[in-house]
N, CA, C and O atoms as a GROMACS GRO file, in nm:
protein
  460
    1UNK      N    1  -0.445   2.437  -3.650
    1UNK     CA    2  -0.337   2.344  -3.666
    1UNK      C    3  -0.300   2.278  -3.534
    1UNK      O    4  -0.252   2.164  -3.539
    2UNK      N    5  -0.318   2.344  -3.403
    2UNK     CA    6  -0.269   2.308  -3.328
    2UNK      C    7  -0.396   2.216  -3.259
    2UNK      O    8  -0.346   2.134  -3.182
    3UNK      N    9  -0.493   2.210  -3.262
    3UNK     CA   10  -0.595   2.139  -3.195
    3UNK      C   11  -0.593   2.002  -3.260
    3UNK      O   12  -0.610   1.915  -3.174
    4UNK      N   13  -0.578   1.958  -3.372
    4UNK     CA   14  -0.573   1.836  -3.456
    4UNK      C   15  -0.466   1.734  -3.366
    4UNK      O   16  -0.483   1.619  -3.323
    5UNK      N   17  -0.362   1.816  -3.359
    5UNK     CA   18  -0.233   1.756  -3.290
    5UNK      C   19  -0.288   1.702  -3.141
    5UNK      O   20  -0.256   1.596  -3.088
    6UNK      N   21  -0.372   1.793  -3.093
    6UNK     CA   22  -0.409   1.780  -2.978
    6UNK      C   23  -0.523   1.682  -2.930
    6UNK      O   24  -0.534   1.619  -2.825
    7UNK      N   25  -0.610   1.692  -3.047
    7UNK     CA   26  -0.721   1.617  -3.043
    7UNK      C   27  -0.654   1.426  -3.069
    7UNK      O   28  -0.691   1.324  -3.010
    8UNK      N   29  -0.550   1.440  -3.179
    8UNK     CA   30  -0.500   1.297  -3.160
    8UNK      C   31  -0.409   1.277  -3.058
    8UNK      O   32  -0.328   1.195  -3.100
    9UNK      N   33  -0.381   1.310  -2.941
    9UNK     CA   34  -0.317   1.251  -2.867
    9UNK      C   35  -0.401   1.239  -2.746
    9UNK      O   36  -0.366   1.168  -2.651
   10UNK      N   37  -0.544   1.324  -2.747
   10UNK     CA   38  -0.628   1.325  -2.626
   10UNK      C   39  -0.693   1.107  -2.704
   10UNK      O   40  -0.739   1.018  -2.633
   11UNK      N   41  -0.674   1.101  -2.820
   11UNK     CA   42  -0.713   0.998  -2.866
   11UNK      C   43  -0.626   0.868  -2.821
   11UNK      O   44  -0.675   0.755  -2.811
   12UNK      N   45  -0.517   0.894  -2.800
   12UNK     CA   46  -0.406   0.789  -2.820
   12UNK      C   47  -0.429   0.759  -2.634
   12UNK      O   48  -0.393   0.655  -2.580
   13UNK      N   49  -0.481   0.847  -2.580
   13UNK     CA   50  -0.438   0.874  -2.444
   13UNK      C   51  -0.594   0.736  -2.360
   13UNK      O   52  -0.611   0.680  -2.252
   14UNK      N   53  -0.638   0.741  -2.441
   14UNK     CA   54  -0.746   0.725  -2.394
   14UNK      C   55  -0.765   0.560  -2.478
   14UNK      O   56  -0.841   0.470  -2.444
   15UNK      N   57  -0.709   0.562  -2.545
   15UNK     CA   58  -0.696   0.387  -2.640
   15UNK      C   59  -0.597   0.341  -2.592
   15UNK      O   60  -0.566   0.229  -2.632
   16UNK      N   61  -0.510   0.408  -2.485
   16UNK     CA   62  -0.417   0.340  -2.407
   16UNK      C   63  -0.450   0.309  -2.254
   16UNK      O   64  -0.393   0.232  -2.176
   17UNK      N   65  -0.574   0.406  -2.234
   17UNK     CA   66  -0.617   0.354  -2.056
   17UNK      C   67  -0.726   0.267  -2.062
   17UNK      O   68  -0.767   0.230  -1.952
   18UNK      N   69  -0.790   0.222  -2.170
   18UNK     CA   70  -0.928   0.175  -2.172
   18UNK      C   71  -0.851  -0.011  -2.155
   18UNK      O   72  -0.911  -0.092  -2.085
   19UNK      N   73  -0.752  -0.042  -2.211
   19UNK     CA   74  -0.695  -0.233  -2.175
   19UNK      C   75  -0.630  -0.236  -1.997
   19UNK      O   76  -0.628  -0.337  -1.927
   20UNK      N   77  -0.596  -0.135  -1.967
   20UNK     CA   78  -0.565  -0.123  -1.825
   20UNK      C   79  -0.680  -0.106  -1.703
   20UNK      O   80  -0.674  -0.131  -1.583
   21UNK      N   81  -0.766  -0.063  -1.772
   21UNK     CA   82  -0.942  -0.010  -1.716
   21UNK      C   83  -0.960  -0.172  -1.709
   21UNK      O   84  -0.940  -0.246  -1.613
   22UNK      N   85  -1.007  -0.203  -1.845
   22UNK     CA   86  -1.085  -0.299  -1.825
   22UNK      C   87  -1.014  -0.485  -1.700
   22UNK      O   88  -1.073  -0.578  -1.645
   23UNK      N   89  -0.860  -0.442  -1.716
   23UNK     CA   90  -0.827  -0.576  -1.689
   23UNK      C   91  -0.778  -0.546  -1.504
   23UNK      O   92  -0.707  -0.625  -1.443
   24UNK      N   93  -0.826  -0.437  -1.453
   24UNK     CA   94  -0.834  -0.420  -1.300
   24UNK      C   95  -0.921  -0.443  -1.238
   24UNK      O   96  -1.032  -0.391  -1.253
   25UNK      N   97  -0.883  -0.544  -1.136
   25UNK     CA   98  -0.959  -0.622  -1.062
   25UNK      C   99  -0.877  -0.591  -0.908
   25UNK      O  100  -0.758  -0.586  -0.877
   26UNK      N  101  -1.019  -0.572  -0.823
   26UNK     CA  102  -0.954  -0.498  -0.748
   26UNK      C  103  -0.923  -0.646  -0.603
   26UNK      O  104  -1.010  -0.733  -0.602
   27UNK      N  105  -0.835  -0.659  -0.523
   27UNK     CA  106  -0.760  -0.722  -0.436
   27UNK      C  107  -0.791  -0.649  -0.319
   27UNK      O  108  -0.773  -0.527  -0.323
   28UNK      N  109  -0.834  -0.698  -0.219
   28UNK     CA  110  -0.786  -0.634  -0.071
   28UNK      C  111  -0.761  -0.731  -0.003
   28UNK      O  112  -0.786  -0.850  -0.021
   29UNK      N  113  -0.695  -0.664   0.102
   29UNK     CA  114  -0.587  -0.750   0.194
   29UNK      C  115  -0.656  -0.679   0.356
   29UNK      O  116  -0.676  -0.560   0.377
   30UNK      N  117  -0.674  -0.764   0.426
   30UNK     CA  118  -0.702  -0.746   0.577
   30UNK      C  119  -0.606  -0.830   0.688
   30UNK      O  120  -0.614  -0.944   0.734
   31UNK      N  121  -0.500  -0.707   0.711
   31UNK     CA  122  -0.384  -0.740   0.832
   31UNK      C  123  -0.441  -0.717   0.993
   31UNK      O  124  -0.530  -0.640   1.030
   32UNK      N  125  -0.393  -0.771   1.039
   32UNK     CA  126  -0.417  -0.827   1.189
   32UNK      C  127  -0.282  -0.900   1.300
   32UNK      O  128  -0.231  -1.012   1.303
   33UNK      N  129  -0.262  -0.790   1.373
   33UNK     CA  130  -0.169  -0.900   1.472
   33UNK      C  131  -0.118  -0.829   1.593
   33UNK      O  132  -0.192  -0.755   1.658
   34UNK      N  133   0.005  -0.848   1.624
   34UNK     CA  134   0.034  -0.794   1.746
   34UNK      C  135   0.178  -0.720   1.769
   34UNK      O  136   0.278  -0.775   1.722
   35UNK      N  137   0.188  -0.623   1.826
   35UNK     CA  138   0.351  -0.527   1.830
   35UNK      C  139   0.366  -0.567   1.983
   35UNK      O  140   0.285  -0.574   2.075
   36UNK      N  141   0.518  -0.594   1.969
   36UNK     CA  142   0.557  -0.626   2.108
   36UNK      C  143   0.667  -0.526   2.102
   36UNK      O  144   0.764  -0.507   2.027
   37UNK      N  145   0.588  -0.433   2.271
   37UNK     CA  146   0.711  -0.334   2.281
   37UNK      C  147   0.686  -0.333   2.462
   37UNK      O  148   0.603  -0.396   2.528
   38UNK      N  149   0.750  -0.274   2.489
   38UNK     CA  150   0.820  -0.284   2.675
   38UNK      C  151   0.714  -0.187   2.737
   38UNK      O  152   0.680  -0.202   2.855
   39UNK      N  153   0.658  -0.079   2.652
   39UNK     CA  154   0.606   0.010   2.698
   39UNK      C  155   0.462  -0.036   2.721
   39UNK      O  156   0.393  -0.108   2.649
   40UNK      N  157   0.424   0.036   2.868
   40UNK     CA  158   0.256   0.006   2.832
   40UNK      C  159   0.175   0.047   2.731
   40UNK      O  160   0.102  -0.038   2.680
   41UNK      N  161   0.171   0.169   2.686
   41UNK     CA  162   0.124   0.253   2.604
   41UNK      C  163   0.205   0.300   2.490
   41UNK      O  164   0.323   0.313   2.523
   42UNK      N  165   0.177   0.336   2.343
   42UNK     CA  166   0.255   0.430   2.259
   42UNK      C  167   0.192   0.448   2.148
   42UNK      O  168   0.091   0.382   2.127
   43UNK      N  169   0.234   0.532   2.063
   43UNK     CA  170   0.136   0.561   1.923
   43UNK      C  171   0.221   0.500   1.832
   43UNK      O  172   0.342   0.499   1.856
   44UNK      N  173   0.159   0.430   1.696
   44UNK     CA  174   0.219   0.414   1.578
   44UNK      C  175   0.101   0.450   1.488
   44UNK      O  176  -0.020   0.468   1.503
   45UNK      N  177   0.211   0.454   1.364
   45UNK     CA  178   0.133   0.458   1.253
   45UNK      C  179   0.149   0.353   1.100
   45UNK      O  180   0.252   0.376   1.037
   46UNK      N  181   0.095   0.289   1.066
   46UNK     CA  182   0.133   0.215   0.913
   46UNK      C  183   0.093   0.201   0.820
   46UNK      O  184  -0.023   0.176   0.787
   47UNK      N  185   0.202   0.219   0.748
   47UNK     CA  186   0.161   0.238   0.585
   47UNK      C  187   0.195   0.105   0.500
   47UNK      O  188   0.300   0.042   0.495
   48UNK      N  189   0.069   0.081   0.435
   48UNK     CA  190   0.049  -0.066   0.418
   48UNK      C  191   0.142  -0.047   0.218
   48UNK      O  192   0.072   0.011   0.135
   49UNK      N  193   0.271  -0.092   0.174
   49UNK     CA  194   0.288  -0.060   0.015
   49UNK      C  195   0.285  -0.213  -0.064
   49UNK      O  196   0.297  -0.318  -0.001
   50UNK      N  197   0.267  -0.207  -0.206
   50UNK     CA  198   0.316  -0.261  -0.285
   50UNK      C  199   0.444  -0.273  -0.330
   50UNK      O  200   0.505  -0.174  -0.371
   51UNK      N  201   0.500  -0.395  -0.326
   51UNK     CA  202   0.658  -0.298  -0.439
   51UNK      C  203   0.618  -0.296  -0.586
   51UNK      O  204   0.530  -0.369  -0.632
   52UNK      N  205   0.666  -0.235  -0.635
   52UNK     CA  206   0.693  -0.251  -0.792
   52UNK      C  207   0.809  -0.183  -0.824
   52UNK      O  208   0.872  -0.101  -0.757
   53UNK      N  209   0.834  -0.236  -0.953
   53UNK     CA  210   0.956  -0.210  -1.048
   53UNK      C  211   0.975  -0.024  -1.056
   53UNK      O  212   1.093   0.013  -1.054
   54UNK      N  213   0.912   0.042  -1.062
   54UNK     CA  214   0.959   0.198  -1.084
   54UNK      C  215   0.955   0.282  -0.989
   54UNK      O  216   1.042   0.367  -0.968
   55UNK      N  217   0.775   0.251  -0.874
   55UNK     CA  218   0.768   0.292  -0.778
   55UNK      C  219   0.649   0.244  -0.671
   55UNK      O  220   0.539   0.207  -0.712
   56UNK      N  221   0.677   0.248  -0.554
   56UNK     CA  222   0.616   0.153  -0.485
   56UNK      C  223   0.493   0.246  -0.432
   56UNK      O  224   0.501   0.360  -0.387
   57UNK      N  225   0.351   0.150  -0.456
   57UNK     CA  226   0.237   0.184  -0.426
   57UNK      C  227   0.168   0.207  -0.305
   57UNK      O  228   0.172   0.110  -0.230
   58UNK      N  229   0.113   0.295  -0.267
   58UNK     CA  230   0.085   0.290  -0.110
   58UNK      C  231  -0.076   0.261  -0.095
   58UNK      O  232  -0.167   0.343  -0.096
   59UNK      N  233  -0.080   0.157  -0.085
   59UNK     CA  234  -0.202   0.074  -0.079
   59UNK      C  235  -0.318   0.058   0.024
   59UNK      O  236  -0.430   0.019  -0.008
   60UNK      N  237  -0.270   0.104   0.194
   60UNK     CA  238  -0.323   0.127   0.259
   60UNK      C  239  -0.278   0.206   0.399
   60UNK      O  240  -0.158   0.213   0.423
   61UNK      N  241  -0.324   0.235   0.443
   61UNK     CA  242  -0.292   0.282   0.543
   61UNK      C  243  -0.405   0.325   0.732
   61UNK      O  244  -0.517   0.376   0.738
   62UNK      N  245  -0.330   0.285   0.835
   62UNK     CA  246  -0.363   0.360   0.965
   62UNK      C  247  -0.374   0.566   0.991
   62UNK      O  248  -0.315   0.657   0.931
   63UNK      N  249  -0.449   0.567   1.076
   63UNK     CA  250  -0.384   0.686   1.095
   63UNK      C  251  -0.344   0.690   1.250
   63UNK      O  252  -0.364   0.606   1.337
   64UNK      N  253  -0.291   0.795   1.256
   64UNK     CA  254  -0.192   0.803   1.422
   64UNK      C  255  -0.262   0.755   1.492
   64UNK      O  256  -0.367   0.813   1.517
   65UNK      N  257  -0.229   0.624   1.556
   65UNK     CA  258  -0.326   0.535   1.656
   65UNK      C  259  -0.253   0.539   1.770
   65UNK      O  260  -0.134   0.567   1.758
   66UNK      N  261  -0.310   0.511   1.910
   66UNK     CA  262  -0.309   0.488   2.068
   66UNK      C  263  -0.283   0.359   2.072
   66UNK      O  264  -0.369   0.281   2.032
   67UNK      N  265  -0.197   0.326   2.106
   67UNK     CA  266  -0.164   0.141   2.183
   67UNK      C  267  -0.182   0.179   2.288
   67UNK      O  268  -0.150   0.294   2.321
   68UNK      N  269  -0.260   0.056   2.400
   68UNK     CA  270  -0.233   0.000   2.521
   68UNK      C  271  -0.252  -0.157   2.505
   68UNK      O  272  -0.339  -0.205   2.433
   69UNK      N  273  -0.156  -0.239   2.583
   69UNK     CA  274  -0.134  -0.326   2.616
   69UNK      C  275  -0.278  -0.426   2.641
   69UNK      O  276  -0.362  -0.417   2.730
   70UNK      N  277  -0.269  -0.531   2.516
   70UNK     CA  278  -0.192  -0.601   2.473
   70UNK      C  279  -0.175  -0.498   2.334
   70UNK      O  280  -0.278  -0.442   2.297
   71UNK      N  281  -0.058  -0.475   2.263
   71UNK     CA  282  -0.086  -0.376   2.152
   71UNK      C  283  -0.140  -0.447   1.975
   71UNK      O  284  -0.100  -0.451   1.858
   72UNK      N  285  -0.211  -0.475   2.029
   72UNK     CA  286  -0.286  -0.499   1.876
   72UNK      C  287  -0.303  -0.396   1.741
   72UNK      O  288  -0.344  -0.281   1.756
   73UNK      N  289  -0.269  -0.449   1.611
   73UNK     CA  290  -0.319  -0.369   1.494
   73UNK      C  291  -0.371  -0.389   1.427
   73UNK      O  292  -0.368  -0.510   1.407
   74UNK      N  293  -0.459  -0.319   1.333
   74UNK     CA  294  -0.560  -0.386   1.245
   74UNK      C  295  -0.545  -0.285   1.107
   74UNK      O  296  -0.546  -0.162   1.120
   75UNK      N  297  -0.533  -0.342   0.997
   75UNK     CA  298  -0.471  -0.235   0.911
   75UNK      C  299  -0.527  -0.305   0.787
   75UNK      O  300  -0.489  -0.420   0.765
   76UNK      N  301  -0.620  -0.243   0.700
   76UNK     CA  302  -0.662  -0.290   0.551
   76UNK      C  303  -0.607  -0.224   0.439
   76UNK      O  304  -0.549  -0.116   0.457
   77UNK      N  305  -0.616  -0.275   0.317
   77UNK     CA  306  -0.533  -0.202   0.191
   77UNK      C  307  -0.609  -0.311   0.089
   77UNK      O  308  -0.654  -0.426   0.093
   78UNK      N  309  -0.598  -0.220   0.011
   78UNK     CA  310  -0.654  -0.203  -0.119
   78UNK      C  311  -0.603  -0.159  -0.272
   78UNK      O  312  -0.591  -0.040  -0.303
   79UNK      N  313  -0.569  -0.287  -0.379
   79UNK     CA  314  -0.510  -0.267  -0.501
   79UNK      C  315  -0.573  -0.303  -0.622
   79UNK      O  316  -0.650  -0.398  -0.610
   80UNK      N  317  -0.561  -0.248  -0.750
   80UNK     CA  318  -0.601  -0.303  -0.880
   80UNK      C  319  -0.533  -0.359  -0.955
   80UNK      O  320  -0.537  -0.324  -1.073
   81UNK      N  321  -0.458  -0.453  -0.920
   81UNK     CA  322  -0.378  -0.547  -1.001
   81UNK      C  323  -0.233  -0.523  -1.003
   81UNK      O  324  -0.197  -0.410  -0.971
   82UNK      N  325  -0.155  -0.598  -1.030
   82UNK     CA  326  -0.027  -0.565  -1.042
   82UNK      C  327   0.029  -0.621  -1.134
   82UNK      O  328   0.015  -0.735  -1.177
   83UNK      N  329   0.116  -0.513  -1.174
   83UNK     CA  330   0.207  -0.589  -1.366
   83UNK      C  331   0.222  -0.711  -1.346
   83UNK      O  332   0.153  -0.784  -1.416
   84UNK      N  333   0.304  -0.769  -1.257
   84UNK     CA  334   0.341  -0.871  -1.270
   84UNK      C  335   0.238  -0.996  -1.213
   84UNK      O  336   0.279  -1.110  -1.193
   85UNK      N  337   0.152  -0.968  -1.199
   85UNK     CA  338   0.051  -1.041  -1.132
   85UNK      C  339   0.114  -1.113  -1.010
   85UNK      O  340   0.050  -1.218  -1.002
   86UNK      N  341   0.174  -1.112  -0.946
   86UNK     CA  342   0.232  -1.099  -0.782
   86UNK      C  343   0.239  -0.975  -0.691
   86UNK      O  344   0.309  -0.875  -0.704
   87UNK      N  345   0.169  -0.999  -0.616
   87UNK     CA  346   0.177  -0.876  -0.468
   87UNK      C  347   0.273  -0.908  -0.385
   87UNK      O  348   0.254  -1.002  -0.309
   88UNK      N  349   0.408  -0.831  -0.381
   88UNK     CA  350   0.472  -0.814  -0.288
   88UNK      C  351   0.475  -0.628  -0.156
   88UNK      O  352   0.509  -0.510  -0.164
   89UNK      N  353   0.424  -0.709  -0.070
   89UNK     CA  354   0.350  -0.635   0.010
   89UNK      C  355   0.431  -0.569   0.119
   89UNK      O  356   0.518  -0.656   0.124
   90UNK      N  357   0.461  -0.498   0.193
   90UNK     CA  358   0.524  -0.448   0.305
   90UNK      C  359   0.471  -0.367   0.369
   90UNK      O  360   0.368  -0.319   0.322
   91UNK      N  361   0.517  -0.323   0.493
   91UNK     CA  362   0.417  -0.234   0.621
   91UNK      C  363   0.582  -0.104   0.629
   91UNK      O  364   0.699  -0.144   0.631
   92UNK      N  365   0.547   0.020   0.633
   92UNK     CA  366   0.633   0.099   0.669
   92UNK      C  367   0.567   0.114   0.806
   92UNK      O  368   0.448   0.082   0.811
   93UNK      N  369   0.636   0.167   0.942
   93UNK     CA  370   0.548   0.149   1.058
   93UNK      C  371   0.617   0.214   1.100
   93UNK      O  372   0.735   0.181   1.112
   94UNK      N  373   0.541   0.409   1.166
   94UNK     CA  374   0.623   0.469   1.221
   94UNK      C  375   0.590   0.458   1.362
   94UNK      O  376   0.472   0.423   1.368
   95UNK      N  377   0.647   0.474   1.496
   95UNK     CA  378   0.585   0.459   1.599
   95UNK      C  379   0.719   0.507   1.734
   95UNK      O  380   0.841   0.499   1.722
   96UNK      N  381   0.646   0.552   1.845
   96UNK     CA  382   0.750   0.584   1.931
   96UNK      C  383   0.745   0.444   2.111
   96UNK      O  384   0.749   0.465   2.232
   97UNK      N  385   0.739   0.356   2.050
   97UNK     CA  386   0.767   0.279   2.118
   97UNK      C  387   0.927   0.240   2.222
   97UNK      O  388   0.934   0.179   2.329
   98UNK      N  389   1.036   0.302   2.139
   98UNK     CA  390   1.106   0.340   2.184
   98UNK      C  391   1.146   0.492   2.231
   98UNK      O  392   1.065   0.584   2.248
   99UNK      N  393   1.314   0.501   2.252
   99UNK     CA  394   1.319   0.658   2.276
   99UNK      C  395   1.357   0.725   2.100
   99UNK      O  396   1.380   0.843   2.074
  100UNK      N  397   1.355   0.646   2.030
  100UNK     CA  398   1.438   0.703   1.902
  100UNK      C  399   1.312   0.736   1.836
  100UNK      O  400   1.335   0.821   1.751
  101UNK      N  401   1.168   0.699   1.840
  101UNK     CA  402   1.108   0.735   1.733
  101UNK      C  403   1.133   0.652   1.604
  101UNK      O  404   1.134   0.718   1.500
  102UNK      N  405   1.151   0.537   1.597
  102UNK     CA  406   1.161   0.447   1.513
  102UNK      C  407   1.061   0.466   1.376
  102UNK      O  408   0.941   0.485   1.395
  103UNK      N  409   1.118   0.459   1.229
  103UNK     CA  410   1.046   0.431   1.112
  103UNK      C  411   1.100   0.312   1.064
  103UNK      O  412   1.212   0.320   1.014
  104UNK      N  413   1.043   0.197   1.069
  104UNK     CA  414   1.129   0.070   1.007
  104UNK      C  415   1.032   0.041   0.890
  104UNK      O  416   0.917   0.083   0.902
  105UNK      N  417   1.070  -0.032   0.769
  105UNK     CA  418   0.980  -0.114   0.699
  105UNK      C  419   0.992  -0.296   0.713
  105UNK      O  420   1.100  -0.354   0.698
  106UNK      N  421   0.900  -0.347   0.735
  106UNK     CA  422   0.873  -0.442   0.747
  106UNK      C  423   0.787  -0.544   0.637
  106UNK      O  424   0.666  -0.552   0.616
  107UNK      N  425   0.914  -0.624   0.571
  107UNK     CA  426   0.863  -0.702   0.439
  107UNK      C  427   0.757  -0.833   0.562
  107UNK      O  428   0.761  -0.871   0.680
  108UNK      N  429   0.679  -0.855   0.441
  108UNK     CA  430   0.568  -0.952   0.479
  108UNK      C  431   0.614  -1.068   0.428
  108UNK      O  432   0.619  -1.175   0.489
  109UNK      N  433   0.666  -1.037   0.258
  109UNK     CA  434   0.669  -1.142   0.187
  109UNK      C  435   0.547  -1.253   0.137
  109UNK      O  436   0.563  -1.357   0.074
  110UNK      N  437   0.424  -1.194   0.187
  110UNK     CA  438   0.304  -1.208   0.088
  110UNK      C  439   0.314  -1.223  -0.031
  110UNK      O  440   0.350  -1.130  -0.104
  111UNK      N  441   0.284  -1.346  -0.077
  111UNK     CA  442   0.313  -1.334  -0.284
  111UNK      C  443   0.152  -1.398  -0.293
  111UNK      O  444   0.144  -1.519  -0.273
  112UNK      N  445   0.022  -1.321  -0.322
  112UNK     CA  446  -0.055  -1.384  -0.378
  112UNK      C  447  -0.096  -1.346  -0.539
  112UNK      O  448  -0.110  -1.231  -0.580
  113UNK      N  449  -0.108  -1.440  -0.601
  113UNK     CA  450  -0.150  -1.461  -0.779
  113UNK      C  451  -0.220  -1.357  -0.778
  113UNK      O  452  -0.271  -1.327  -0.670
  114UNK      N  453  -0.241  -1.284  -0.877
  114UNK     CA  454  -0.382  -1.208  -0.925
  114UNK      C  455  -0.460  -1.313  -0.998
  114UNK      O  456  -0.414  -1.393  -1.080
  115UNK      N  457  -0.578  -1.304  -0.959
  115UNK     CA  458  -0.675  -1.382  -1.101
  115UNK      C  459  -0.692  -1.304  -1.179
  115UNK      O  460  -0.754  -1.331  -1.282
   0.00000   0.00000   0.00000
């Protein structure tokens, strides 16, 4: 009795991921630019997200990197579509460029279409 129950919802589960499968198309994004801080040297780190409506996607990311002057970053990310077919994009960026140890997020405001 109990496997029937089970067997139709392993069914339902799977006739519900196969229109989401097929209609992801995958997007990448390649960031590039420059941090201006006082220091010669310092480490950051960034986390490249999506927003969305319930919860925001973390799409790419650095790992604990070395700045020296000039401080350049280079940071790629990678998504499969988004509900609303708009990417709104942001950088969380932790780094000790100052004395506080700063975590700021930083909107881009990137809106590109999905095809």
């Amino acid at each position: 009795m109990f496997a029937p129950k089970l067997m139709i919802f392993y069914v339902v589960v799977v006739l519900l991921a196969i229109p989401s499968s097929i209609n992801a198309y995958l997007s990448t994004f390649q960031f590039e630019g420059q941090f201006e801080c006082n220091k010669p040297s310092f480490h950051y780190r960034i986390v490249v997200y999506e927003n969305d409506n319930i919860f925001d996607d973390a799409i790419g990311h650095t790992d604990r990197m070395y700045s020296r002057e000039p401080h350049m970053y280079n940071v790629s990310a990678s998504d499969t579509g988004d509900g609303n077919n708009f990417y709104e994009i942001y950088f969380q960026i932790l780094h000790d460029c100052d004395d506080r140890n700063l975590s700021m997020n930083s909107p881009l405001h990137l809106v590109k279409k999905a095809k």
